[in-house]
C-alpha positions as YAML, in Angstrom:
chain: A
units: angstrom
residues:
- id: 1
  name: UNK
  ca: [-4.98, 13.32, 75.09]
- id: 2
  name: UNK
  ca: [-1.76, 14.98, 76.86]
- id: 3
  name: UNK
  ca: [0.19, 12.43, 78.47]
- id: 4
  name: UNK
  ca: [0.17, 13.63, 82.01]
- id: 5
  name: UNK
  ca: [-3.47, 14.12, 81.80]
- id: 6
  name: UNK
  ca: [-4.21, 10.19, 80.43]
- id: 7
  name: UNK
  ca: [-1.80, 9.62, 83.69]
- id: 8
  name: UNK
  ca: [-4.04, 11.02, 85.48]
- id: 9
  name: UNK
  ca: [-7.33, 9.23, 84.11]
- id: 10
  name: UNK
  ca: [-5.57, 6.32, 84.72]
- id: 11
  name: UNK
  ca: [-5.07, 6.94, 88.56]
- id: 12
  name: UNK
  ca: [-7.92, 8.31, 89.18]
- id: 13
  name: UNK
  ca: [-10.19, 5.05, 87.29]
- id: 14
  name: UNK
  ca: [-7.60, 2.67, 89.29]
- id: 15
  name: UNK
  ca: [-8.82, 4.20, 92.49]
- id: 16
  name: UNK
  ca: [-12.35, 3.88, 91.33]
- id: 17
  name: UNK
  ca: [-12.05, 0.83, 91.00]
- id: 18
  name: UNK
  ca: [-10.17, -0.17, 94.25]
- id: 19
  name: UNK
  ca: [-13.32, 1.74, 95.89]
- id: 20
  name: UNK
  ca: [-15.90, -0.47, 94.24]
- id: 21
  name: UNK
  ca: [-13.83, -3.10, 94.87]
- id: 22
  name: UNK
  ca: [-14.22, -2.64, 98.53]
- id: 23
  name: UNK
  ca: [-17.45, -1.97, 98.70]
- id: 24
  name: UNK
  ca: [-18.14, -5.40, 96.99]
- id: 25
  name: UNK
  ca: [-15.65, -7.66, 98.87]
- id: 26
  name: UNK
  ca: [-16.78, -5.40, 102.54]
- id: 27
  name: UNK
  ca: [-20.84, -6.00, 101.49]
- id: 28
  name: UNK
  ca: [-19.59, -9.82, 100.46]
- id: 29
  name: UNK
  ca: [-17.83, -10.41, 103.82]
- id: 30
  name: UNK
  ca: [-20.42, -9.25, 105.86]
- id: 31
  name: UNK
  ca: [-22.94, -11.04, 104.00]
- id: 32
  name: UNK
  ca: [-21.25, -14.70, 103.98]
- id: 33
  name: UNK
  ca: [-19.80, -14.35, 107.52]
- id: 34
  name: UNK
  ca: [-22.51, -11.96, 108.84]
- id: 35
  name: UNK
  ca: [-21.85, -12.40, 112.89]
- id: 36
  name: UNK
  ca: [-19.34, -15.23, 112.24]
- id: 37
  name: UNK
  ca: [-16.70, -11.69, 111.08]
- id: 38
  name: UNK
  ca: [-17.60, -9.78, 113.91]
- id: 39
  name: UNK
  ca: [-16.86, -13.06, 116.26]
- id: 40
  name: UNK
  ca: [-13.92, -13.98, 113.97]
- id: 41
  name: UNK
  ca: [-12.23, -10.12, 114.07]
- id: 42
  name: UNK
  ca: [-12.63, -9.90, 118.22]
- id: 43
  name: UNK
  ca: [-10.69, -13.69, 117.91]
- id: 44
  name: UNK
  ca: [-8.00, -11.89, 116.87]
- id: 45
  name: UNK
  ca: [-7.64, -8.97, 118.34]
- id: 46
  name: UNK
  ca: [-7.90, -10.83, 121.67]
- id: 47
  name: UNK
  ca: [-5.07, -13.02, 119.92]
- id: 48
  name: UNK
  ca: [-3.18, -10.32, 119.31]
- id: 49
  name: UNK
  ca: [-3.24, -8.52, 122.84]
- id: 50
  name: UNK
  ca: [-2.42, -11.71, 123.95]
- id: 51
  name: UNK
  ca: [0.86, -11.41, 122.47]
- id: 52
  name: UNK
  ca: [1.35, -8.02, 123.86]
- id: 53
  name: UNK
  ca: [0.56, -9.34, 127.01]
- id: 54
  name: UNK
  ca: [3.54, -11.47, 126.85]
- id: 55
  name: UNK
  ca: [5.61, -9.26, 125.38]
- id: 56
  name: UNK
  ca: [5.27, -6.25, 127.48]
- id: 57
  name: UNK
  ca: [5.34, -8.78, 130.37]
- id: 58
  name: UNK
  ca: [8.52, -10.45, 129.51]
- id: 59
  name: UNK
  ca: [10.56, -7.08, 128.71]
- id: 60
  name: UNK
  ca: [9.28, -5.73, 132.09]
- id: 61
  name: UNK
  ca: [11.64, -8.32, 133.61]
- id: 62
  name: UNK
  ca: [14.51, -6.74, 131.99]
- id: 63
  name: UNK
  ca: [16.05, -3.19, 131.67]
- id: 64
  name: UNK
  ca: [15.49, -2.88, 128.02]
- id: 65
  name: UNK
  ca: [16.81, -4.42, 124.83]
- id: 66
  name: UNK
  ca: [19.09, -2.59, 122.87]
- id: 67
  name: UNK
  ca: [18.33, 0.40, 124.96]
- id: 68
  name: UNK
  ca: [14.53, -0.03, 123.89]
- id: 69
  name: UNK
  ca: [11.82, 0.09, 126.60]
- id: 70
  name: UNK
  ca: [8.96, -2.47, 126.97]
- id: 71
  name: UNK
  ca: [6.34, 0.92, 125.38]
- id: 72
  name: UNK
  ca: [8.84, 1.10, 122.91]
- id: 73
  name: UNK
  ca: [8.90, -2.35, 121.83]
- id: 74
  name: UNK
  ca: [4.87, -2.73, 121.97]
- id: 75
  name: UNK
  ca: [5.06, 0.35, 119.31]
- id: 76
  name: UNK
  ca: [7.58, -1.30, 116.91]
- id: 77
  name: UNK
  ca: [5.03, -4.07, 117.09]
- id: 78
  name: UNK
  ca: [2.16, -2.16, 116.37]
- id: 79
  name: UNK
  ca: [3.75, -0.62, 113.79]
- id: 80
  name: UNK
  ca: [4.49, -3.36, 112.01]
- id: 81
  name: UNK
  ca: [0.95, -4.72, 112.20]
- id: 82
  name: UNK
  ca: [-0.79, -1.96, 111.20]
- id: 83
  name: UNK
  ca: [1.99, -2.00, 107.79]
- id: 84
  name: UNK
  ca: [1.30, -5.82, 107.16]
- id: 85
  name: UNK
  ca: [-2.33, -4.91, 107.69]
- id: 86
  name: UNK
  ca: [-2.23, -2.27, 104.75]
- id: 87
  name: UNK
  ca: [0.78, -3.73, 102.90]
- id: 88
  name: UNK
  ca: [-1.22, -7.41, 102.32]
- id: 89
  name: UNK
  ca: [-4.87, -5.74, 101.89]
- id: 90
  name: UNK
  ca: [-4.77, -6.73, 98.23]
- id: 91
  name: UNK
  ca: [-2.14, -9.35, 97.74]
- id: 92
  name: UNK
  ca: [-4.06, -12.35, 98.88]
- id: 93
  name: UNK
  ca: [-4.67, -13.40, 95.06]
- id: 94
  name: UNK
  ca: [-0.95, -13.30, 94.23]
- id: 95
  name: UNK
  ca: [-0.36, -16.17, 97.26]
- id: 96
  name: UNK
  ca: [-1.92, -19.14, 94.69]
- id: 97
  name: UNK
  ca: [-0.40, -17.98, 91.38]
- id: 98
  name: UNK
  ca: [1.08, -20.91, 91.61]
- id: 99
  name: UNK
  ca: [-1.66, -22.64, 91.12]
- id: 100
  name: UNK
  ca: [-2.93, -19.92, 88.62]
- id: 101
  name: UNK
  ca: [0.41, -20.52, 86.65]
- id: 102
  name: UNK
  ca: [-0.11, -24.66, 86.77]
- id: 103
  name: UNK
  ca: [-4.02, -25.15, 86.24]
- id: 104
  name: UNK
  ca: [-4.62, -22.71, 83.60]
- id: 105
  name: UNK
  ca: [-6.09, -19.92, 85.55]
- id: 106
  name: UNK
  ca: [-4.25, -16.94, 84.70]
- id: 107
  name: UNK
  ca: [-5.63, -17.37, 81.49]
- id: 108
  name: UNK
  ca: [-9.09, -15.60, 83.13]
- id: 109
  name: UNK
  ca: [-7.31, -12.39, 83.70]
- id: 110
  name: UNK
  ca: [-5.17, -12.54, 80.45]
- id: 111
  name: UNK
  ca: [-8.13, -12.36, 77.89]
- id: 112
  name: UNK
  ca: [-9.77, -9.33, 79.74]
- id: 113
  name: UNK
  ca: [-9.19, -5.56, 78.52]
- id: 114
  name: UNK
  ca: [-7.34, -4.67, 81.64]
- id: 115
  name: UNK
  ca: [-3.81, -5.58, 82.69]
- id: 116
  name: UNK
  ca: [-3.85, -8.99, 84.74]
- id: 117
  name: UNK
  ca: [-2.03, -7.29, 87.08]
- id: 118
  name: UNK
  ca: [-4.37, -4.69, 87.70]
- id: 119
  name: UNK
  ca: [-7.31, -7.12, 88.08]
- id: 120
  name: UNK
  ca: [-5.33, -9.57, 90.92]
- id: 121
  name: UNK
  ca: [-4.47, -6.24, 92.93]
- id: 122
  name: UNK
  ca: [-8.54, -5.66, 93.00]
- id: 123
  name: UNK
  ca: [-9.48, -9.41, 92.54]
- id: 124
  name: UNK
  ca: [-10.01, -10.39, 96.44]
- id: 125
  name: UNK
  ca: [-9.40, -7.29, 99.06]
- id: 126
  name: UNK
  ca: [-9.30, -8.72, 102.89]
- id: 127
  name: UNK
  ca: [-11.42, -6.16, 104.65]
- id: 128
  name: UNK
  ca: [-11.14, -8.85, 107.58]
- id: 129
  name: UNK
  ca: [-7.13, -7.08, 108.18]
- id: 130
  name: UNK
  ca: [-9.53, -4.03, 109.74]
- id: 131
  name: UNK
  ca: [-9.53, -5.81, 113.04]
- id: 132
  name: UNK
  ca: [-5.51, -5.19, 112.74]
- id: 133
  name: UNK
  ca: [-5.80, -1.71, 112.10]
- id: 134
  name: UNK
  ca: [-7.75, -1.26, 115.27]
- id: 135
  name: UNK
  ca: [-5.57, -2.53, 117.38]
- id: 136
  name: UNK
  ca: [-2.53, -1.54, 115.95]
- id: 137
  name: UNK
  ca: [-3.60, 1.82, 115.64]
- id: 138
  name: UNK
  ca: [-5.52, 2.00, 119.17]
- id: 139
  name: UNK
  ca: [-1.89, 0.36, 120.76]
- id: 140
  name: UNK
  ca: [0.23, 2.85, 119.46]
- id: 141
  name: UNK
  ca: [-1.79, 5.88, 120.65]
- id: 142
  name: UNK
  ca: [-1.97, 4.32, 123.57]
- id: 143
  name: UNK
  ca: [1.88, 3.69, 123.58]
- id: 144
  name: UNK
  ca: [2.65, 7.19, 122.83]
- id: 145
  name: UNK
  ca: [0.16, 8.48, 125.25]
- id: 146
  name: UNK
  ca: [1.84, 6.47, 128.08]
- id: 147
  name: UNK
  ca: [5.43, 6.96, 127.12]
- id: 148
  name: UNK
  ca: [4.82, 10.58, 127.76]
- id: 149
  name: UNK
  ca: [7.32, 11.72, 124.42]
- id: 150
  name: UNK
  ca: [6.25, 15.25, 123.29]
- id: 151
  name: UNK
  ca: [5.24, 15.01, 119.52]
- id: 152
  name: UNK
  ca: [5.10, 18.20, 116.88]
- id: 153
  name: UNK
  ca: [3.39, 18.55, 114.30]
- id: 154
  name: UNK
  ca: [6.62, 17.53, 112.34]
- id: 155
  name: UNK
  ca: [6.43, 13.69, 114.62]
- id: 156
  name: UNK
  ca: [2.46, 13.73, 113.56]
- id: 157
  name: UNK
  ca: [3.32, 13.86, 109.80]
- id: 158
  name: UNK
  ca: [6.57, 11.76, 110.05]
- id: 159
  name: UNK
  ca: [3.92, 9.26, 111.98]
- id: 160
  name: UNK
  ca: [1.15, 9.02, 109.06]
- id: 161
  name: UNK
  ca: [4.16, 8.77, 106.10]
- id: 162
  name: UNK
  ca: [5.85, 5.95, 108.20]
- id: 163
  name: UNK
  ca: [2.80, 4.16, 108.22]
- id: 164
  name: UNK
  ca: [2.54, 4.40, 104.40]
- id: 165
  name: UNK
  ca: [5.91, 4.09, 103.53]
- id: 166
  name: UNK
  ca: [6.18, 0.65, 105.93]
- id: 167
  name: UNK
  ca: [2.91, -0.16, 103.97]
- id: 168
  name: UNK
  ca: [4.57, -0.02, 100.58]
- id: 169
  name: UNK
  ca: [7.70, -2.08, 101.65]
- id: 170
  name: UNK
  ca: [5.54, -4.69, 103.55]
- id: 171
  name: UNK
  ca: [3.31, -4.91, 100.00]
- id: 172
  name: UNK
  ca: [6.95, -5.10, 98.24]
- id: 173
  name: UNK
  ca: [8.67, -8.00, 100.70]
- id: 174
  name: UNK
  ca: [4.55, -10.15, 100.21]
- id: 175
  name: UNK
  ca: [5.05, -9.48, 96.17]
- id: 176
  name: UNK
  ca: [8.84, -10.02, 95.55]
- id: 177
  name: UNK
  ca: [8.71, -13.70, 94.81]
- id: 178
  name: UNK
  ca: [5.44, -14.23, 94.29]
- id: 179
  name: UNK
  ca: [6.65, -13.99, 90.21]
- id: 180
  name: UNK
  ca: [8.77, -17.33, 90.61]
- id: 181
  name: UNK
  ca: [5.91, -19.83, 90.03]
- id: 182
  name: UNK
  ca: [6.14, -18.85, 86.39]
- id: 183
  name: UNK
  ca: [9.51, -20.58, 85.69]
- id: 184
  name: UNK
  ca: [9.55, -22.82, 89.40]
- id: 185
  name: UNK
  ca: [5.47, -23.81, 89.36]
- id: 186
  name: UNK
  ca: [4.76, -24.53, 92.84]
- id: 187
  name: UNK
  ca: [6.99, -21.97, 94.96]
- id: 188
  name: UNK
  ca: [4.75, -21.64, 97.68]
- id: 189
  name: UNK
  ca: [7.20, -22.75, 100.16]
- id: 190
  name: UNK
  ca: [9.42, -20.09, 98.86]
- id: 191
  name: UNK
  ca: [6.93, -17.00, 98.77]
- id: 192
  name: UNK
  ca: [5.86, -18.26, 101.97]
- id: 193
  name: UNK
  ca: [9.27, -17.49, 103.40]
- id: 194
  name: UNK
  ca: [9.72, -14.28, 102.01]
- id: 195
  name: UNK
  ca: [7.00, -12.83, 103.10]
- id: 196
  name: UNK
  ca: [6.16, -14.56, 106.76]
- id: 197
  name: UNK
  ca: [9.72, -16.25, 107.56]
- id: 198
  name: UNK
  ca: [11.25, -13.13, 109.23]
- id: 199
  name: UNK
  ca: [8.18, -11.42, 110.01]
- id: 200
  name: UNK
  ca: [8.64, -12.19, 113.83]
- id: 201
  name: UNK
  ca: [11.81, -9.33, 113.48]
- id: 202
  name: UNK
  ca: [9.52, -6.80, 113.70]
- id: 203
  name: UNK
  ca: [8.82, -7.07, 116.84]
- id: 204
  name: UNK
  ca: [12.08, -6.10, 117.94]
- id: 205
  name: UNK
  ca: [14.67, -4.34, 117.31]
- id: 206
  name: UNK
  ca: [17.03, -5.56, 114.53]
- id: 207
  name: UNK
  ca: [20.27, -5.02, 116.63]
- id: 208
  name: UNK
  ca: [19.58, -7.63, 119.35]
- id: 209
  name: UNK
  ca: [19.59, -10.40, 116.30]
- id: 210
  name: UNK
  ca: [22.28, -12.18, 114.97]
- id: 211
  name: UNK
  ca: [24.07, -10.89, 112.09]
- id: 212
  name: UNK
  ca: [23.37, -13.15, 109.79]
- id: 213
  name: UNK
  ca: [19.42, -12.53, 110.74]
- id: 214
  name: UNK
  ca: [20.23, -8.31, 110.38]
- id: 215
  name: UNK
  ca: [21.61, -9.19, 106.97]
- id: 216
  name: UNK
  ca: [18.93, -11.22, 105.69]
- id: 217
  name: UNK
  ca: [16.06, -8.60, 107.15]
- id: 218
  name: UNK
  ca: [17.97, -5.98, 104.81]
- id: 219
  name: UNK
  ca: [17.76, -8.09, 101.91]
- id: 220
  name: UNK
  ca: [14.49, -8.66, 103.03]
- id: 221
  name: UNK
  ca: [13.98, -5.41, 104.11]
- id: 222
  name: UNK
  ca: [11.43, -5.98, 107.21]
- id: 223
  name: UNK
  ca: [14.22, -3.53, 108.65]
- id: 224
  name: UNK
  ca: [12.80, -0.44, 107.04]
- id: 225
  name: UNK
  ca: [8.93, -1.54, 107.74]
- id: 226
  name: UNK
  ca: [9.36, -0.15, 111.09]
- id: 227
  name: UNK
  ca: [12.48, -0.11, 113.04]
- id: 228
  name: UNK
  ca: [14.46, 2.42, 111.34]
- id: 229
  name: UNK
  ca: [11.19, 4.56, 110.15]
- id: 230
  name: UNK
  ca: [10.57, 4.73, 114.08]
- id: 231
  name: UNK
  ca: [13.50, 5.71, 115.73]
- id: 232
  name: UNK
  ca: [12.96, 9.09, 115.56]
- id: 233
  name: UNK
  ca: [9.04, 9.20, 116.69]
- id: 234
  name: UNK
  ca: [10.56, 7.16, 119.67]
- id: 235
  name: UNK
  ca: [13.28, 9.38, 120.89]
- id: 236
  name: UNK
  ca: [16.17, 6.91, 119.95]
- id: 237
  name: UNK
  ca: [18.05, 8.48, 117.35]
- id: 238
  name: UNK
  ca: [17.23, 12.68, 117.14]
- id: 239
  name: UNK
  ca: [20.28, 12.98, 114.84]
- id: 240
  name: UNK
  ca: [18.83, 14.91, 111.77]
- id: 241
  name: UNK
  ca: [19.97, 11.47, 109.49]
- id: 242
  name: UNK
  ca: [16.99, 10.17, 111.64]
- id: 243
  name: UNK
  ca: [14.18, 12.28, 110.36]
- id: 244
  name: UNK
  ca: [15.35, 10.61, 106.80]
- id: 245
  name: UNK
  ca: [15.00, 7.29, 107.20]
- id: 246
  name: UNK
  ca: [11.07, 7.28, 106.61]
- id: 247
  name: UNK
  ca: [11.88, 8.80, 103.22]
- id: 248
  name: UNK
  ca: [14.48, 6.00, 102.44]
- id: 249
  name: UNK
  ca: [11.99, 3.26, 103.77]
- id: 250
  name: UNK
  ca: [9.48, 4.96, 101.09]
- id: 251
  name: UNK
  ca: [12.23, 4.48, 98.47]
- id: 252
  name: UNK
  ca: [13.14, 0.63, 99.37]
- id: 253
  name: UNK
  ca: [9.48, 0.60, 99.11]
- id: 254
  name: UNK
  ca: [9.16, 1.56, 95.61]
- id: 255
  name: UNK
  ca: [12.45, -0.21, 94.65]
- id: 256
  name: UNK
  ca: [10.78, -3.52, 95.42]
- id: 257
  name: UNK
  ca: [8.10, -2.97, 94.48]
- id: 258
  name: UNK
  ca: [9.60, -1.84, 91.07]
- id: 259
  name: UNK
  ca: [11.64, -5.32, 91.29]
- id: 260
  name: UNK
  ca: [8.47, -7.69, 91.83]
- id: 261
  name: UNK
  ca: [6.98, -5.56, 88.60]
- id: 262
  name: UNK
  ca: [9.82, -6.36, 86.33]
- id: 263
  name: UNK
  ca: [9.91, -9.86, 87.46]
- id: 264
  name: UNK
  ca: [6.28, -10.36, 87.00]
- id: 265
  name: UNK
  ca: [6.58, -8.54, 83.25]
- id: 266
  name: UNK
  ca: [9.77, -11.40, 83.02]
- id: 267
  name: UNK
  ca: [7.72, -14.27, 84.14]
- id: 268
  name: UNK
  ca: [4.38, -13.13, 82.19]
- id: 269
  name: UNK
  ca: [6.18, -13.12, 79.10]
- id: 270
  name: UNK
  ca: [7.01, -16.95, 79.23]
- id: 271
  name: UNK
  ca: [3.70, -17.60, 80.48]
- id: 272
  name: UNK
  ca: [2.19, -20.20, 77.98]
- id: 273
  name: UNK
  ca: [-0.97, -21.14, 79.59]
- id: 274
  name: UNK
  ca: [-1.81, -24.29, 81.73]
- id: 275
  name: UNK
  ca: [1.68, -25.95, 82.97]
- id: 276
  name: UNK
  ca: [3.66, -23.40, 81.26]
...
């Protein structure tokens, strides 16, 4: 078969496959939970708009922060909730390799005809994260609806590749070190770090931090999840160098995402079942 078109094949049965996925772990949630996921999703978006409650509240008592306004800061925060929404949807199993890596288990996807990889990103997808997407979503049309800031069609497609391209770097930062429990064994406290230590930076914008904080959020790049991508929908940078920095948050994106692949191929390799 021609290369591009086994390429394809493979793409398309991977998205199958997520589908099916879905359906199962959506028909499973509802099932186990039943009115227990309903009660459990409206805990936390009332949770969350608790938090913009106090956030819009406390940045009303201010002029602005780093020339941001309260509407502005509410959408940075949406932003990023919607991207760790999407960006985590099917990392959950890669939180307890650890204990994969030390009791044996990665042995389960190992002897299977499909990468290992492949079956963790499909293994356990949290359809409970939907409750995110509502209100992140819901906020941020509210936000721009509010804030009054005219949007093209050009802001409307800049809008929909932010929230992907946040999405892939948010699914990159979760991943990165995820890999180090084949040579550390339990690096939980580590992986934990990476990927909910600085989280709290998105709500904000990066300038109003410390720099050793704006250093560490651009080697963990929660910087390009939705600060930069946003400037321009928001009116704070219309330089044309602002219309561009979606396109290089897609490209950190990919570049850790690339990283946490090589690292996993690294750590697979010296893999030697239960305890290493």
């Amino acid at each position: 078969m021609n290369p591009c078109k086994r390429f394809f094949h493979r793409i398309v049965w991977f998205f199958q496959l997520c589908g099916m996925t879905l359906s199962m772990c959506w028909r499973g949630y509802i099932s186990h939970k039943g009115w227990s996921a309903l009660v459990h999703g409206i805990g936390l978006i009332v949770g969350y708009l608790g938090d913009y409650v106090v956030l819009y509240s406390m940045i009303m008592n201010f002029p602005g922060i780093a020339g941001f306004t309260a509407l502005d800061v509410c959408f940075l925060y949406s932003m990023g909730l919607v991207c760790y929404a999407l960006g985590n949807i099917h990392t959950r199993e890669f939180w307890k390799i650890d204990d994969l890596v030390l009791r044996g288990g990665l042995d389960l996807y190992l002897v299977r005809p499909v990468s290992p990889l492949v079956q963790m990103f499909v293994r356990d997808i949290q359809v409970g994260y939907l409750s995110h997407l509502i209100l992140g979503l819901g906020c941020m049309f509210l936000v721009k609806g509010m804030s009054g800031i005219p949007w093209d069609i050009t802001h409307w497609l800049l809008f929909f590749f932010i929230i992907l391209a946040g999405s892939v770097v948010m699914s990159g930062i979760s991943l990165i070190a995820t890999p180090l429990s084949f040579w550390w064994g339990k690096s939980r406290s580590v992986t934990g770090f990476v990927r909910g230590g600085l989280r709290g930076t998105l709500k904000y914008p990066i300038t109003i931090y410390p720099k050793l904080i704006q250093i560490l959020v651009y080697i963990i790049p929660y910087a390009f999840v939705a600060y930069y991508p946003c400037l321009y929908l928001l009116g704070r940078d219309t330089s044309p160098k602002a219309v561009l920095y979606p396109f290089i948050s897609m490209l950190v994106g990919i570049a850790v995402n690339f990283a946490f692949w090589v690292f996993w191929r690294m750590g697979l390799r010296r893999y030697n079942s239960a305890g290493g």
